[in-house]
N, C-alpha and C positions, 0 to 999 in steps of 0.2 A: 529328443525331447528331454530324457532324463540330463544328458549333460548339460543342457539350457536350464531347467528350472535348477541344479549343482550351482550352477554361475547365477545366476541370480539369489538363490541363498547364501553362497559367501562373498559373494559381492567381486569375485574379482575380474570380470569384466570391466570396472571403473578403473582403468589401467593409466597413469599421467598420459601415455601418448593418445587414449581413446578421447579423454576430457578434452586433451588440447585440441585434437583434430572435430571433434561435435561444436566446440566452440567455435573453432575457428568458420565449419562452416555455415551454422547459424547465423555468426557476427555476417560472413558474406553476404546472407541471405535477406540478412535485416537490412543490409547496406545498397543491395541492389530494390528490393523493395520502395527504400526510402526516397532513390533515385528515379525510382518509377515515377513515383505520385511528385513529384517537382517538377519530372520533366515530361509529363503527360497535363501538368494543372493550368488553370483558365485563369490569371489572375490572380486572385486568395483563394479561388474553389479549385477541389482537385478533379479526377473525369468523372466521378460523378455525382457532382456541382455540390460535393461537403467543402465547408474550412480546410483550408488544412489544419492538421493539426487540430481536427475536431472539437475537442471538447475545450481547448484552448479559445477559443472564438470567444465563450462564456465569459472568460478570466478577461480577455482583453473589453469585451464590450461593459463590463462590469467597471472594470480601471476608465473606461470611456468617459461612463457617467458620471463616477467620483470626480473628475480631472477640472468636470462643467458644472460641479457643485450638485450633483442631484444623484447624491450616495444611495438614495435609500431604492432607488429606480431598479437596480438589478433583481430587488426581491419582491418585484410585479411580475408576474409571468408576463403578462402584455408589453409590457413596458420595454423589459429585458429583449422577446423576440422581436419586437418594434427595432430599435435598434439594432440588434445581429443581422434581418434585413436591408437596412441601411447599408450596413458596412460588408457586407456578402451578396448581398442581393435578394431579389421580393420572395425568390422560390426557398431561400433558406428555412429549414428547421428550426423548430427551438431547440435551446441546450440552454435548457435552467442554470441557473447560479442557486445553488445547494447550502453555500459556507457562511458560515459568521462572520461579520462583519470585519474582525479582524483580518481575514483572507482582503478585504480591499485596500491595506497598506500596501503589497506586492502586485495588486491591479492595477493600483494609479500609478505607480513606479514603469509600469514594460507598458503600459498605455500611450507614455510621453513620446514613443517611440513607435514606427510604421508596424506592420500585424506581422511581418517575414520578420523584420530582423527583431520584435520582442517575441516572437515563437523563439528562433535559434538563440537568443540568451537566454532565455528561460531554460531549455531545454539541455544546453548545455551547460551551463552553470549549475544546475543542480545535477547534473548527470556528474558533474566534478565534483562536486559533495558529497555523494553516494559512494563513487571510488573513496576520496579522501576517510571517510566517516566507513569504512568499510575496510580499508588496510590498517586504521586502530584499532578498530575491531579484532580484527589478526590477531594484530601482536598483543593484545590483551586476552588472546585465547589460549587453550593450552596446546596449543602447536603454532607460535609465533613465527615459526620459518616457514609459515606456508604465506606468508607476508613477503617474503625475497621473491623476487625474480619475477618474470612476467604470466606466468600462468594463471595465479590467482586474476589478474585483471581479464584476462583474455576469458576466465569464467564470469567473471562481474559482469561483462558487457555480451558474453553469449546468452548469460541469461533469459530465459523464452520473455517475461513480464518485461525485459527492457524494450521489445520491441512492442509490443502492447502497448506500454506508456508512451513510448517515442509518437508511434502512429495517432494516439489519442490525444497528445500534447499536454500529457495532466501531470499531477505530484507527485505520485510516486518513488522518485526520484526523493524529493526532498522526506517525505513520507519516513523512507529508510534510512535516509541519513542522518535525521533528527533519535531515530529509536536507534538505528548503530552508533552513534555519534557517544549518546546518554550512557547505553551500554559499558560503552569503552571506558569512560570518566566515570562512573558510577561510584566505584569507591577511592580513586585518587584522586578527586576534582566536585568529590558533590553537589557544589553549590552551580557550577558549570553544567553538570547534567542535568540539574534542577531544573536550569534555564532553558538547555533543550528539550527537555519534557515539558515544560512552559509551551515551548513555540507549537506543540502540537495539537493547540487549541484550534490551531485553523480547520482542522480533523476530528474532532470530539469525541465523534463514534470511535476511536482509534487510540483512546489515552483512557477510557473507563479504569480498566485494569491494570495502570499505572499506579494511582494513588493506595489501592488495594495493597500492591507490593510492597510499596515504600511503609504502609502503615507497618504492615503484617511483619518488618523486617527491620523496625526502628531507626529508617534513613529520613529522619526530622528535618535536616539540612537538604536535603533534595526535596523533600516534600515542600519546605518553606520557601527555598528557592523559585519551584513549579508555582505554586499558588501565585508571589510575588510576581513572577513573568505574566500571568493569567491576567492580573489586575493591571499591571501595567501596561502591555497591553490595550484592554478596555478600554482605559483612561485615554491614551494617548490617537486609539483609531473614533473615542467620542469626542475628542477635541480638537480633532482634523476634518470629520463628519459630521458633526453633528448628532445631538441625541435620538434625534429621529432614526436610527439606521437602527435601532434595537426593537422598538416594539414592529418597526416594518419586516425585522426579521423573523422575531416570532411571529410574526401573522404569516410570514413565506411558510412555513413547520408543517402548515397544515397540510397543503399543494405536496411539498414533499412526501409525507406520510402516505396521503391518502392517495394521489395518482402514481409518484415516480415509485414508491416500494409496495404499497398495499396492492393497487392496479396492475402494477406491473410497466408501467409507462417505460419506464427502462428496459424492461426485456427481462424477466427473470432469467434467461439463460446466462445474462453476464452477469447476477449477482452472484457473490460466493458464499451463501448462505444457507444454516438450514432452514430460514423463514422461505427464505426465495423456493429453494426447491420443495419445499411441501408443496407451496401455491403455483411451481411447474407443473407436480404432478400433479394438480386439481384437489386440494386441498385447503380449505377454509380459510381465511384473513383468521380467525380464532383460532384455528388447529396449529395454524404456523407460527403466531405467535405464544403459544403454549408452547411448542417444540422447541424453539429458540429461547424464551426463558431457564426452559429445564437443562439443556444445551449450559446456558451462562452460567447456570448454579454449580453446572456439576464440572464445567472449565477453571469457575473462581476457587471453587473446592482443591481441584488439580494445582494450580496455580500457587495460591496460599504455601501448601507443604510443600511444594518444589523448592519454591524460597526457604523455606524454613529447616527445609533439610538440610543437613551436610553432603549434600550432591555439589558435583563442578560445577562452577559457573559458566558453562556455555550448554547445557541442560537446562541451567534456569533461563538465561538469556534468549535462546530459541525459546523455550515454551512463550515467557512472555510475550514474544513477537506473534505467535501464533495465536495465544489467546485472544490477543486485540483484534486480529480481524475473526476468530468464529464465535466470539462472544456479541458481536453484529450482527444484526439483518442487511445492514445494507454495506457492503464492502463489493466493489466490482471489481474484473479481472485486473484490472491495471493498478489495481488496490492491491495485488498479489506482488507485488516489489518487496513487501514486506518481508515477503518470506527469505531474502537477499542474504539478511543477516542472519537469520534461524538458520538456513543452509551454511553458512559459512562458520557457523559456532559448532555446529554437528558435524559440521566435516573434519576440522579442527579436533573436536571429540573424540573420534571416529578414527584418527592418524594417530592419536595418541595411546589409545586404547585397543587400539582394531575391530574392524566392522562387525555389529553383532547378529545375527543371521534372518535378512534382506533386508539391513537398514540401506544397504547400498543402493538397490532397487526401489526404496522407498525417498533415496535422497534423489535418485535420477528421477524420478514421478515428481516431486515437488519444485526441480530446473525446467521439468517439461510443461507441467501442465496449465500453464495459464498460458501459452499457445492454444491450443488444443480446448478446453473447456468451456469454452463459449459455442465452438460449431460442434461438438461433441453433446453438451445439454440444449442445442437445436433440435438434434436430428434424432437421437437416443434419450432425452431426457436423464442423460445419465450425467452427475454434477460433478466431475474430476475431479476438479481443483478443490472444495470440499473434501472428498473423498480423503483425496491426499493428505490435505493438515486431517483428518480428522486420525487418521492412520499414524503421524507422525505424533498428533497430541497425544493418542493412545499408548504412542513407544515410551514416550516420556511420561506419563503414566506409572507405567509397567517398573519403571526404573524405584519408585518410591520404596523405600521399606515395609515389608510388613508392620501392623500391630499387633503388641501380643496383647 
């Protein structure tokens, strides 16, 4: 026991041959999985008669509607599951459409196209932008050579939330490629990163503590850029839609609020939230939203000086990633993609620096635990994946300077 808890205090258990070999059997894992549910599925449903590619059904029935002129249709609950029946069948689920409007330019696009083959481009097309937008990342880091050779990918794709996402056929993917993408061009390309911070509007809960940064840190040129993306944007999905897809969406807001995050319609156990798990562990709709406000103040407080400090930029770069999903109530497991880039800017840290005592154990916790933290806050009530960034936001914390 004593040399187990040694090895997890210097971390050197996390050996290249251990990383490669957990990878590699994870990737298997995810890959014989995948091949399950395709080759056990009925049709579009898999054996037990879901979409595949679950939550993806939403995205494509959503592009359905846009295609047939009746945009504002996804943000009727009735409307929406009306449809997904249709196209899956009478016994299907709902799986609401959550997004702003601007999310149905990428709807009507992979809608044009059968439900199998716009799952597999979607899916892998941004799984290639997550790589791409993830080895600049890299080399924008301070250990650029963990960008050579193949293990960095074989980590990208053993990642636990790739297969999460994979199996739920949601953004995440694109989610992290758009915040490593920005990352990377931040300060050699600002107006470019502007633009990907722009595109993250499709996400909203997910870019709060974006403009934060850029204020707090005098990057006017990304900020003007982001805004300009935002509005154009708007512009271009009201004049392909129709103005009606806006106030039909804030009237969807409520439905959201009040059943999928306040009720729990979702499942609090897949939120990764401290709202969500207050209201796991029986906890007021008040209490959890006072928890998570205090939570935000005291992330954006974090946040602020991280930037402002003369610390490395992949300390700021991780926090930021991490702040955006726990300054949220509602971010779910497959939302944990995020953490793709934060790990890979601390690893980078981490090689450059060498590991400071169990950041090692606390980076392997944040590769693991969005497998695991959904049937973990099932069965224990106990929220991992929270747990995790909350541990990791605290290491970056700790790093700030004193005041005298």
């Amino acid at each position: 026991m004593t040399a187990f808890l040694t090895s997890l205090r210097s971390g050197d258990f996390l050996t290249p041959a251990r990383i490669r070999l957990w990878s590699f059997l994870f990737l298997a894992a995810f890959a014989a999985a995948i091949a399950y549910l395709f080759a056990t599925a009925h049709g579009l449903n898999d054996y037990a008669g879901r979409p595949l590619g679950t939550d993806f059904s939403n995205v494509y029935a959503a592009g359905v509607s846009a295609l047939h002129g009746n945009a504002a249709a996804p943000f009727d609950i009735l409307k929406q599951q009306k449809l997904e029946q249709a196209i899956f069948g009478p016994q299907t689920q709902l799986y609401g459409w959550h997004y702003p409007p601007f999310f149905l330019l990428i709807a009507a696009a992979l809608a044009k196209l059968s439900y199998i083959p716009a799952l597999i481009v979607w899916q892998v097309s941004t799984l290639l932008l997550y790589l791409i937008a993830l080895r600049a990342l890299l080399l924008r880091s301070a250990s650029p050579e963990l960008a050579q050779g193949k293990d960095w990918i074989l980590a990208a794709l053993g990642f636990t939330a790739v297969f999460v996402n994979l199996t739920h056929g949601h953004n995440g993917f694109l989610t992290a490629a758009l915040f490593a993408g920005a990352l990377a061009l931040l300060d050699e390309k600002p107006w470019i990163a502007g633009l990907l911070f722009g595109l993250l509007a499709y996400k909203p809960q997910f870019g709060v503590m974006i403009p934060l940064v850029l204020i707090a840190t005098g990057r006017w040129r990304t900020f003007a850029a982001a805004g300009a993306t935002v509005l154009a944007l708007a512009a271009v999905t009201t004049l392909l839609f129709g103005a009606e897809i806006w106030p039909a969406f804030f009237q969807s807001l409520r439905f959201t609020r009040e059943v999928v995050l306040e009720q729990g319609g979702t499942g609090f156990q897949k939120i990764q939230s401290l709202f969500a798990a207050i209201r796991l562990l029986g906890g007021s709709v008040e209490l959890a939203y006072a928890g998570q406000f205090v939570l935000f103040v005291i992330v954006a407080w974090v946040l602020v000086r991280l930037w402002r400090e003369p610390l490395a930029f992949g300390l700021k770069g991780a926090g930021l990633c991490l702040a955006a999903i726990l300054c949220t109530p509602y971010a779910l497991d497959y939302d944990l993609m995020l953490l793709a880039p934060a790990i890979a800017l601390l690893a980078a840290e981490a090689r450059a620096r060498g590991l400071k005592p169990y950041e090692g154990a606390m980076l392997a916790l944040l590769w693991l635990a969005p497998l695991a933290t959904r049937g973990l806050a099932e069965v224990t009530f106990i929220p991992l994946g929270l747990l995790a960034m909350l541990w990791a936001y605290t290491s970056l914390a700790r790093r700030l300077p004193a005041r005298g």
